[in-house]
C-alpha positions in Angstrom: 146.4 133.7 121.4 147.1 130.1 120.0 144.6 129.2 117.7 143.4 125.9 119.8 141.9 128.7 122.1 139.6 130.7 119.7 136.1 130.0 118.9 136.8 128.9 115.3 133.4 127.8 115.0 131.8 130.6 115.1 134.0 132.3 112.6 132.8 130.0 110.2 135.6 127.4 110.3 135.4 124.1 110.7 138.6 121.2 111.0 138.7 119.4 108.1 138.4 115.1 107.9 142.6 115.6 107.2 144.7 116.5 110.1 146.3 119.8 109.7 143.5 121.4 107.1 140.6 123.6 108.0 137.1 124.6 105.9 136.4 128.3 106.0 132.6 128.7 105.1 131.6 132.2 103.5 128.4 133.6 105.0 126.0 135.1 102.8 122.7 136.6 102.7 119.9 135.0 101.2 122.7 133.4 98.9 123.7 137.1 96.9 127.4 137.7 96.8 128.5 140.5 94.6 131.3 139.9 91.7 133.6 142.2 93.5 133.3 139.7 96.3 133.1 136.6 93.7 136.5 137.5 92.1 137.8 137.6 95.5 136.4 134.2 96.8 138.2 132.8 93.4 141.2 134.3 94.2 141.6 133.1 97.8 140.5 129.4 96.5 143.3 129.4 93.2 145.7 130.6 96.4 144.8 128.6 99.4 142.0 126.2 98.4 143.3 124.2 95.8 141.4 125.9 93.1 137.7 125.0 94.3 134.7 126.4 96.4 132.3 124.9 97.2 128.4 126.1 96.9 126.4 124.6 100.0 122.3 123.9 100.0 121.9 126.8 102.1 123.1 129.4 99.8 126.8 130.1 101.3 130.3 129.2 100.1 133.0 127.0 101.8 136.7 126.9 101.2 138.7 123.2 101.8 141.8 122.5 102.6 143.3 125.7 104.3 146.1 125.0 106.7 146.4 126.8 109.7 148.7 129.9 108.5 146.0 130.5 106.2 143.2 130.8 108.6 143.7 134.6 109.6 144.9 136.2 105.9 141.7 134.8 104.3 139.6 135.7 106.9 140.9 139.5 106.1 140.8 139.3 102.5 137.3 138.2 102.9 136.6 141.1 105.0 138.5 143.3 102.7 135.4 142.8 100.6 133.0 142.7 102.9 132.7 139.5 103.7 132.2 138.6 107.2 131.7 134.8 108.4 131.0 135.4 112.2 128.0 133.0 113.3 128.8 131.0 109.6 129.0 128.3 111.9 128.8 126.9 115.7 125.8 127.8 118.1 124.5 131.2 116.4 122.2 132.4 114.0 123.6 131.0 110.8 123.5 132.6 107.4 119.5 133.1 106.7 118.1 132.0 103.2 115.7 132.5 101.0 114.8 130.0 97.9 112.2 131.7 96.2 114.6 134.5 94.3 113.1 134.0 91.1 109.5 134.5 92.5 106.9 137.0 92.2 107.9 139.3 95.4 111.2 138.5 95.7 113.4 141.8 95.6 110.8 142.0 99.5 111.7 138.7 100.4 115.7 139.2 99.6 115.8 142.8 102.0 113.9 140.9 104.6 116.8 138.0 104.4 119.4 140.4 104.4 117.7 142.6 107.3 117.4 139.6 109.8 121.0 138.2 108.3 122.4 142.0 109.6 120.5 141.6 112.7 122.2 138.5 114.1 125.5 138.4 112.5 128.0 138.6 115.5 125.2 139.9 118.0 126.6 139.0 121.4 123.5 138.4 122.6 122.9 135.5 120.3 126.3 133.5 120.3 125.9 131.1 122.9 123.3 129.1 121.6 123.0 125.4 122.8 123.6 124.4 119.0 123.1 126.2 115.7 119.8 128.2 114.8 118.4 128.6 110.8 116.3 131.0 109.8 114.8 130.9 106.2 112.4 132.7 103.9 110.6 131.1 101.1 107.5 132.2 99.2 105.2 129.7 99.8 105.5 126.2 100.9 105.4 123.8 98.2 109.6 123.5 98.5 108.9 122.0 102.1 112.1 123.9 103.0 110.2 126.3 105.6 109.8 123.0 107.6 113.4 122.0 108.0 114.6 125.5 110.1 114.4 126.8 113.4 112.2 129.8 112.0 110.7 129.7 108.7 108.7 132.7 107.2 106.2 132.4 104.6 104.6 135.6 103.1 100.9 135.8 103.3 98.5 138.9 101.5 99.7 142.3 103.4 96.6 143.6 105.7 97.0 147.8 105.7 99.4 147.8 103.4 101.7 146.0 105.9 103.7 143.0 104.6 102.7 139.7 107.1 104.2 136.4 107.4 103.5 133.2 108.6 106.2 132.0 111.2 106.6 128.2 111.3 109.0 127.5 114.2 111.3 124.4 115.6 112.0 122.3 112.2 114.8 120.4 111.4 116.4 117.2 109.7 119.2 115.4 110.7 119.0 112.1 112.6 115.7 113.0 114.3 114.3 114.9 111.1 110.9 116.9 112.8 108.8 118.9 110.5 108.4 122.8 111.8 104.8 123.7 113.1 103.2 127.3 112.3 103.6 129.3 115.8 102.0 132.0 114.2 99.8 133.7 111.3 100.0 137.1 109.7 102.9 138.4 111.5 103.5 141.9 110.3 106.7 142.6 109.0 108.0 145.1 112.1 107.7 142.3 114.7 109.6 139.4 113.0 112.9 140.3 114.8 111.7 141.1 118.3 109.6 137.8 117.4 112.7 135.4 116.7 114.7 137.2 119.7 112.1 135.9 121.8 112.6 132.5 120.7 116.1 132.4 121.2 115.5 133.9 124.4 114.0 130.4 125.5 115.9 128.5 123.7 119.3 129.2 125.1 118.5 129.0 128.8 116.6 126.1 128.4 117.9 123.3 125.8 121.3 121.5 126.4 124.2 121.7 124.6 124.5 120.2 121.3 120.2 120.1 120.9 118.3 122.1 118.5 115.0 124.3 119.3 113.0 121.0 117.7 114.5 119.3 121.4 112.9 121.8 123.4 109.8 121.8 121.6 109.8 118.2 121.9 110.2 118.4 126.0 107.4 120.6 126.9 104.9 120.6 123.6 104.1 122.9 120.7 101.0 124.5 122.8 103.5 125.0 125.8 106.2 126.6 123.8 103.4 128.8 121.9 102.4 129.9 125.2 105.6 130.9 126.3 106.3 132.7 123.5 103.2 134.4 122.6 102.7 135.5 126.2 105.8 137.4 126.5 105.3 141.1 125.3 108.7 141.4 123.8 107.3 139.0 121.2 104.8 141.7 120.0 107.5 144.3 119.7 107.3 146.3 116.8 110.3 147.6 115.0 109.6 150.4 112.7 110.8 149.6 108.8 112.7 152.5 107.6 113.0 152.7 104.0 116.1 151.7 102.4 117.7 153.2 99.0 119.1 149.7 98.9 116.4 147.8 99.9 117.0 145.4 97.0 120.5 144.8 95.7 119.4 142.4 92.8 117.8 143.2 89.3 114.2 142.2 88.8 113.6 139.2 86.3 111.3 140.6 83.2 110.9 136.7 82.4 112.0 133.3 83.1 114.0 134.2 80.1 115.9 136.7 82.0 116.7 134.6 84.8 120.4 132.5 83.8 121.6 129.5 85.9 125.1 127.7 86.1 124.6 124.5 86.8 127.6 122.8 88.9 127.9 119.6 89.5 128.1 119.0 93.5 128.6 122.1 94.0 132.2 122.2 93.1 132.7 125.2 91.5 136.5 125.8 90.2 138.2 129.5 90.9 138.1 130.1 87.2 134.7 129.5 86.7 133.4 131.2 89.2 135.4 134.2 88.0 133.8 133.8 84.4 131.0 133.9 86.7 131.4 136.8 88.2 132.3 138.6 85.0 129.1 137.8 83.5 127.5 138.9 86.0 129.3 141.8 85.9 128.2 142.2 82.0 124.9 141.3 81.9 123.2 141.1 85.6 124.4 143.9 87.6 127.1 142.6 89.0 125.1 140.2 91.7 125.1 136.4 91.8 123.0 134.0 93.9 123.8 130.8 95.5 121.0 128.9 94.8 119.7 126.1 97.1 119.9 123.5 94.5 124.0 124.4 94.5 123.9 126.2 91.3 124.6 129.9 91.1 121.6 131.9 89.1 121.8 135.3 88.0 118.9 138.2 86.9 119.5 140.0 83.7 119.2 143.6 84.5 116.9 146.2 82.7 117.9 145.9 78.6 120.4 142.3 79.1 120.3 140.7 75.7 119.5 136.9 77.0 120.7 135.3 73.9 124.6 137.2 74.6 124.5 136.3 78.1 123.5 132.4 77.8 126.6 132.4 74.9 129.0 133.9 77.9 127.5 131.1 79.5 127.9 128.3 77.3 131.5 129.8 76.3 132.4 129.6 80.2 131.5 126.1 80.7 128.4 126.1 81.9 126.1 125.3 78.7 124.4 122.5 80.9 125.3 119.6 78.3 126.8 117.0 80.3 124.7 114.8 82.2 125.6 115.6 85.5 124.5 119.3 84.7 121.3 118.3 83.8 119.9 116.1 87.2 119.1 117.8 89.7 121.2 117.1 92.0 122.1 117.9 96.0 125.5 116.6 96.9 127.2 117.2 100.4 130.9 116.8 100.7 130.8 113.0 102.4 134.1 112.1 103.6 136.0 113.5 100.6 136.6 116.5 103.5 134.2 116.3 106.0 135.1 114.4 109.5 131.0 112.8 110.0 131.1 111.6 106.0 131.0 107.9 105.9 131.4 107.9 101.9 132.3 109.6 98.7 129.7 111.5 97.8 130.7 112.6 94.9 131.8 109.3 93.2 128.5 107.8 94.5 126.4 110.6 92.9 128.3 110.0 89.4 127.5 106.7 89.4 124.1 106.9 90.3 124.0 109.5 87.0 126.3 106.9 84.7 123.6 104.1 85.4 120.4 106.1 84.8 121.7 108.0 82.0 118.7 110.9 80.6 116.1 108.7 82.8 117.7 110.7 86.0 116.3 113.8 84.7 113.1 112.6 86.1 113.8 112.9 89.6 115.6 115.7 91.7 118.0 113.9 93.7 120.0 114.0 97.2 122.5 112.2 98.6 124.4 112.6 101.8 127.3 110.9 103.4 125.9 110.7 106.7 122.8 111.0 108.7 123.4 114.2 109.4 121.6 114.9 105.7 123.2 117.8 105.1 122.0 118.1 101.3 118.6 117.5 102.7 117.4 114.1 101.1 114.2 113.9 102.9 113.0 117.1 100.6 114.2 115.1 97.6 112.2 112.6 94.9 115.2 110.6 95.6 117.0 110.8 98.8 120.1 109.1 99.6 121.7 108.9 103.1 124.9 106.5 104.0 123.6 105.5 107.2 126.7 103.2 108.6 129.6 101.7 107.9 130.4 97.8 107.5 133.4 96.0 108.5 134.1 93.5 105.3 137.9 91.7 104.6 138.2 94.6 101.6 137.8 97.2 104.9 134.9 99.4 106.5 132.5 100.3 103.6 129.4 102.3 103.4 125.5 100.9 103.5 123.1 103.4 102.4 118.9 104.0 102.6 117.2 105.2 100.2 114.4 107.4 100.7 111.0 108.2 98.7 108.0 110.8 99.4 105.0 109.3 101.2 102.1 110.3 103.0 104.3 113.1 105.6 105.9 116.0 104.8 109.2 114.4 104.4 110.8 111.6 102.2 110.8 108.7 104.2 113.7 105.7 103.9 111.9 103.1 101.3 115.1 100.5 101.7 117.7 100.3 104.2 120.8 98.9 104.0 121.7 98.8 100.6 125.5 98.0 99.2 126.3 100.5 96.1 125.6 98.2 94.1 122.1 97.0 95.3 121.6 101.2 95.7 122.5 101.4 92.0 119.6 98.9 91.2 116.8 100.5 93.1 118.0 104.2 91.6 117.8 102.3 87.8 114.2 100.7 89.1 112.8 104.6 90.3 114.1 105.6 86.9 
């Protein structure tokens, strides 16, 4: 079969902005990806990815510029690991996360993501969706992120001994960005899938092509949809937990000082330090890493780790946080250094924004994304950036960007519109 007749979407790859090169993102639960796996990633990328992978906001991995004949070997080396990308992109349930790792409760939280990741990864039943579905877990809602996915879950005190969640429903960013609304409270634990099936049932029959579940809420009303939902009995389905000798794959923090983060800077994480990565982690954390939201990758120190010998294997693998751009906080998509929507260099705008405010960045967690697509999620920023449009000048088509600031609703909202770099530069050095 030619490869223009596959579904290359929903194995996770994507064509790249450059004719002839492909992005293969790497699904992964919750964010966790073992160092096994790691050393493998590295490998493929020093091979076929020009020595880089990136780290995405929702906790999974992508791999640039793969031509065509590499498309099928790194798929099976990534397999060969483990590894397997169907529904990574395209309209299925995409890789489910869960930013609240380094919370009280969270070894529960990360065998629920993984659980519901298991579930829906290449079920046929759930791979012709109108456009892509995200489901996320997060321990409570001060992050905002629950709001921004088709399903979010929130943990709530267990009744019985039962864990229960709260199960917001139909959120999403984007160019229409629509804040989720709770469908339902104190959902035990054993009807959360046969909930979110019943979701997707009405979702797929009955939202075009192309729309998220935010469209069809927005057609008939929340009370509608919560009527629809609620009053079908598969919703109330109950799924009997069955314990697990694995139920948790990562070691539990003692301390904040047992938790260790790698700060990268846009999420561009070379081969070779993501295999010092995985080494340490090998070492000192028992041999799991974690793909953080914030496009870092953190790391528990497991029962006896030394913290002061694993931040040194840190610091000596380049990642002692030093350097400015280590130190903000900072959500960068890809813009149109790869990606075929970017409308400008994400990157290079990002540095500059961190060359002009110097240490007064560290102030502010920032976002900035190179189309309104908001990828890296400014509107749940202190500082969100989105390049809006392009402009047709005599030097050629350049980028206008808005800036956007919390207010009174549950996202950032755009506070100027328009802006050249330049004028961006001075309303980042006046927030500063």
């Amino acid at each position: 079969m030619s490869i223009a007749k596959q579904n290359l979407r929903l194995e996770g790859i994507y064509p790249q902005r450059q004719p002839e090169f492909f992005m293969q993102r790497v699904k992964l639960p919750a964010g966790i990806i073992s160092s096994q796996q790691a050393l493998q990633v590295a490998e493929i990328a020093e091979r076929s990815a020009r020595g880089l992978v990136h780290l995405t906001t929702r906790g999974s991995m992508e791999l640039h510029w793969l031509r065509q004949d590499d498309l099928i070997p790194v798929a099976t080396q990534l397999a060969a690991v483990g590894l397997v990308n169907r529904g990574a992109c395209g309209g299925a349930v995409r890789g489910v996360v869960c930013g609240s790792l380094a919370a009280a409760g969270a070894p529960a939280l990360e065998a629920l993501a993984r659980k519901i990741h298991r579930h829906f990864t290449g079920n046929p039943r759930f791979e012709a969706l109108p456009k892509k579905f995200k489901v996320g877990i997060e321990a409570d809602t001060s992050s905002g992120r629950h709001l921004i996915q088709d399903v979010g879950l929130i943990p709530v005190p267990a009744e019985e001994g039962r864990a229960r969640f709260d199960v917001w429903t139909a959120g999403g960013l984007g160019r229409e960005p629509t804040p989720g609304f709770l469908l339902a409270q104190g959902v035990a634990e054993e009807r959360l899938l046969p909930l979110i099936e019943t979701i997707l049932r009405l979702y797929q029959p009955n939202t075009p092509p192309g729309k998220r579940l935010k469209h069809l809420v927005r057609e008939i009303g929340q009370d509608e949809f919560r009527r629809r939902v609620l009053d079908d009995p598969a919703a109330h389905e109950e799924l009997p937990t069955v314990a697990s000798l694995t139920a948790s794959v990562l070691p539990v923090p003692a301390s904040e000082a047992h938790r260790l983060e790698a700060r990268v800077f846009a999420g561009e994480l070379g081969c070779a330090g993501l295999a010092a990565l995985a080494e340490i982690a090998d070492r000192h954390c028992g041999g799991m890493l974690m793909i953080t939201g914030e496009q870092n990758v953190a790391m528990h120190l497991a029962d006896g780790g030394d913290p002061a010998l694993a931040l040194d294997a840190l610091g000596k693998a380049g990642f002692a946080g030093e350097e400015p751009s280590d130190r903000v906080r900072f959500r960068i998509c890809p813009g149109n250094h790869e990606c075929i929507a970017g409308l400008a260099a994400t990157r290079e705008v990002a540095r500059s924004v961190i060359e002009r405010l110097g240490v007064q960045g560290e102030r502010l967690s920032w976002a900035i994304s190179g189309c309104p697509n908001c990828c890296a999620q400014p509107q749940l920023a202190q500082a969100g950036i989105v390049a809006s449009r392009l402009v047709k000048e005599p030097s050629g088509r350049t980028p206008r960007f808005d800036l956007y600031r919390p207010g009174a609703g549950p996202f950032a909202e755009p506070v100027q519109q328009g802006l050249t770099l330049d004028a961006l530069l001075e309303a980042c050095a006046a927030l500063a």
